[in-house]
N, C-alpha and C positions, 0 to 999 in steps of 0.2 A: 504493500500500500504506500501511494505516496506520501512524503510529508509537507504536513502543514507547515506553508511559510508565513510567517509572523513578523509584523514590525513592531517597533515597539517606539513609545514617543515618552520623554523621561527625562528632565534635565537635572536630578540625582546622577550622576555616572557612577556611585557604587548601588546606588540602587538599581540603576539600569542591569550594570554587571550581573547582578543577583538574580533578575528579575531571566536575563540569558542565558544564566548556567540551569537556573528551575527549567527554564523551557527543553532545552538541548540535553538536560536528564530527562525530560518526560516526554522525549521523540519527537520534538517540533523543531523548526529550521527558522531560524532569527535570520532575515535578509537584513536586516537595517537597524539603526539606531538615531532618534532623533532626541535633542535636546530644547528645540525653541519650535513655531507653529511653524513659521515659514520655513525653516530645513525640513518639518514635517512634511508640508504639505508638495514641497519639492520632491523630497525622494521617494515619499506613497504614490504621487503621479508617474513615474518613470518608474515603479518598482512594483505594483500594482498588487500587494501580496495578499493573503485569502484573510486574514486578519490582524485588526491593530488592538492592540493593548496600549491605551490612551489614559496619561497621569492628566488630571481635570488640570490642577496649577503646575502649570509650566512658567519659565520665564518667559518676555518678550509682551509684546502688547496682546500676542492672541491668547487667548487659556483653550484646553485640548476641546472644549464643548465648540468653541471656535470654531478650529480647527477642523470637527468631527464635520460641522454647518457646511462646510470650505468642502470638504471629501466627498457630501455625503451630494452634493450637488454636480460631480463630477464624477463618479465611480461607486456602484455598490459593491462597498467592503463593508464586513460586519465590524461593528468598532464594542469593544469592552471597556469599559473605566476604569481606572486604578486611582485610588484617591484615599486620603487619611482626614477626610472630612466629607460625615454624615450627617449636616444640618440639613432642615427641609429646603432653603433656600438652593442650594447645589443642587438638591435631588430636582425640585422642580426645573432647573435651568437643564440640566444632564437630559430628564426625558425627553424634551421637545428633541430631539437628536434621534429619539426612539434608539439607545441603543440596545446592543443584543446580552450584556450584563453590565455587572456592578459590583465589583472588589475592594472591600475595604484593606487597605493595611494597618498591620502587618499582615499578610496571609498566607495559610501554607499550602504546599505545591498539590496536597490534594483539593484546595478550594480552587486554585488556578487551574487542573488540569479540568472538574468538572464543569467550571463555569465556559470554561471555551471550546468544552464537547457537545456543551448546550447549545449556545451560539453555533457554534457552525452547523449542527443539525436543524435548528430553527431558520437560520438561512437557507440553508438547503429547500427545506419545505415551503417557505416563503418562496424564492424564484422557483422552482414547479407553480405555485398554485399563481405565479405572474406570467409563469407561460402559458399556464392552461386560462388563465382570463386574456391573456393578449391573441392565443388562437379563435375563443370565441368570439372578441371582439372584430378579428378580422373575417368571421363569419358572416358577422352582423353591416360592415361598412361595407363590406364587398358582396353581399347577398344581392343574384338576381331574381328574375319574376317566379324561377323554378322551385327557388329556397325562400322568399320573402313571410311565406307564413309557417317556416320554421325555427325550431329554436335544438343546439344541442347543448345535454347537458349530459356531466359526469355522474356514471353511477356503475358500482364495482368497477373501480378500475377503466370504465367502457364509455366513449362518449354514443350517447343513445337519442336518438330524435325524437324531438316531440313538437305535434303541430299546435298550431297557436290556439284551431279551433278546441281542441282537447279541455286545453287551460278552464280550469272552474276560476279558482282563485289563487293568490300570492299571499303568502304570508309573512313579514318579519321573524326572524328568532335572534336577536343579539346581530354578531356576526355574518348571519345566511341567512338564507329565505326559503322559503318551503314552495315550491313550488306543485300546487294538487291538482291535479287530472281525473280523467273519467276515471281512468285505471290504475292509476301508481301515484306515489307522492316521490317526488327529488328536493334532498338537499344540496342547494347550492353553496357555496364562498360567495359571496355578493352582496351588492348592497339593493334596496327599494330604487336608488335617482337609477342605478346603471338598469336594473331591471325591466322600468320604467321605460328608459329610450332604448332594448332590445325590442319588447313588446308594443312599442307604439302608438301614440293617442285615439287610433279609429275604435279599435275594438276592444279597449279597456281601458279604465277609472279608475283612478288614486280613490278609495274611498276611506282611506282612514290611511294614520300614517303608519301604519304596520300590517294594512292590505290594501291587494288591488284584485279587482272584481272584471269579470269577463262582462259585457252589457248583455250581451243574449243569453247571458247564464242568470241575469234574475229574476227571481218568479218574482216578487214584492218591497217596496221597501214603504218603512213608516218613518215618526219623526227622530228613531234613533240607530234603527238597523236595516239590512240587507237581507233578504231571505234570497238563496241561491236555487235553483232548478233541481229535480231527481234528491239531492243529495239535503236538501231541506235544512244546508249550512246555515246556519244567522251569524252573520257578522257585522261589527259596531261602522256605525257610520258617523267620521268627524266634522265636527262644527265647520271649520276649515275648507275642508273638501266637499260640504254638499251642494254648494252651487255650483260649484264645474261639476259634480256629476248630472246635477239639472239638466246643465246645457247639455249634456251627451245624448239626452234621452227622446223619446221622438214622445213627447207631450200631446195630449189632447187637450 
């Protein structure tokens, strides 16, 4: 198996040392070493390595959150934090970075090896689930008259088609959405906006913000819910949303 290359950004240079002999004992390959942002963000550009091990305070005017802002805008590298300061202040500035951990010092080489077996596995799973939304999406932008009322979605492993007419309704759950059919339910990775503009304004309505409702799929609605076709679904209808689904509706 290959090994992990790692840079490291540290302007402690015995700390740095320490921080290269723990790695290079626990089978990781240290390309680099940096002391200040700008030598960081120089040698992470031209040296591109699978991840950085980032001290928050660094010298120089940038501090590693910086830094991480500077990377993170240029190259997906997973970045980890190294730091000897756990105020809430840090941690709030650190996450907007979203990075992949967070190491307090002093720490030992079994906290270092499993914080960065997490991360890089969390990465991993992260770019699949950005290929597999960037294939859909190029399904969805480059879709002709053949595919326009199709949608594919992953399920076991398998992307599996599903026509638009099928679609009952969409559900939020946190992270994904539930997408339910005559015959099966799929969960997605996805959000309601992206769902939304796969599916299309003609033949479905935002009717609350954690569903969307097919319009020939409902049998009834009154001044608070939805009642769906066959499957005698009831789902809430928001304040929000009930006049654009008015407008959807062919009124008498």
């Amino acid at each position: 198996m290959e090994k992990l290359n790692i840079f490291i950004v540290e302007d402690e240079s015995i700390v740095a040392k320490d921080i290269q002999n723990s790695l290079v004992k626990l089978g990781y390959n240290v390309v680099g070493i940096a002391n200040s942002g700008k030598d960081a963000i120089e040698k992470i550009t031209q040296l591109v390595p699978d991840l950085i091990l980032m001290d928050i305070m660094i010298k120089g005017d940038l501090t590693g959150i910086d830094v991480s802002e500077k990377i993170k805008e240029k190259l997906n590298i997973p970045v980890i934090f190294l730091t000897a300061y756990a105020d809430e202040g840090t941690l709030s500035k650190a996450k907007i970075t979203e990075p992949y951990g967070y190491i307090l010092k002093p720490f030992k080489e079994i906290d270092l090896h499993s914080t960065i077996e997490m991360a890089v596995y969390k990465h991993q799973k992260d770019a699949a689930l950005q290929k597999e939304r960037d294939f859909l999406y190029s399904l969805v932008e480059n879709k002709d008259d053949n595919t326009k009322d199709i949608l594919f979605v992953k399920a076991n492993s398998r992307l599996v088609k599903v026509l638009l007419k099928d679609i009952y309704f969409v559900e939020a759950l946190k992270d994904y959405v539930i997408i339910n059919t005559q015959y099966a339910r799929y969960t997605v990775h996805s959000t309601m906006k992206d769902i939304e503009k796969k599916l299309g304004n003609g033949e479905f309505a935002r009717v609350h913000r954690s569903f969307i409702a097919r319009l020939d799929k409902i049998q009834s609605i009154d001044s608070q819910n939805v009642v769906l076709e066959n499957e005698k679904k009831v789902i809430p209808v928001g304040g929000s949303y009930r006049e654009e689904l008015m407008t959807k509706l062919n009124l008498l």
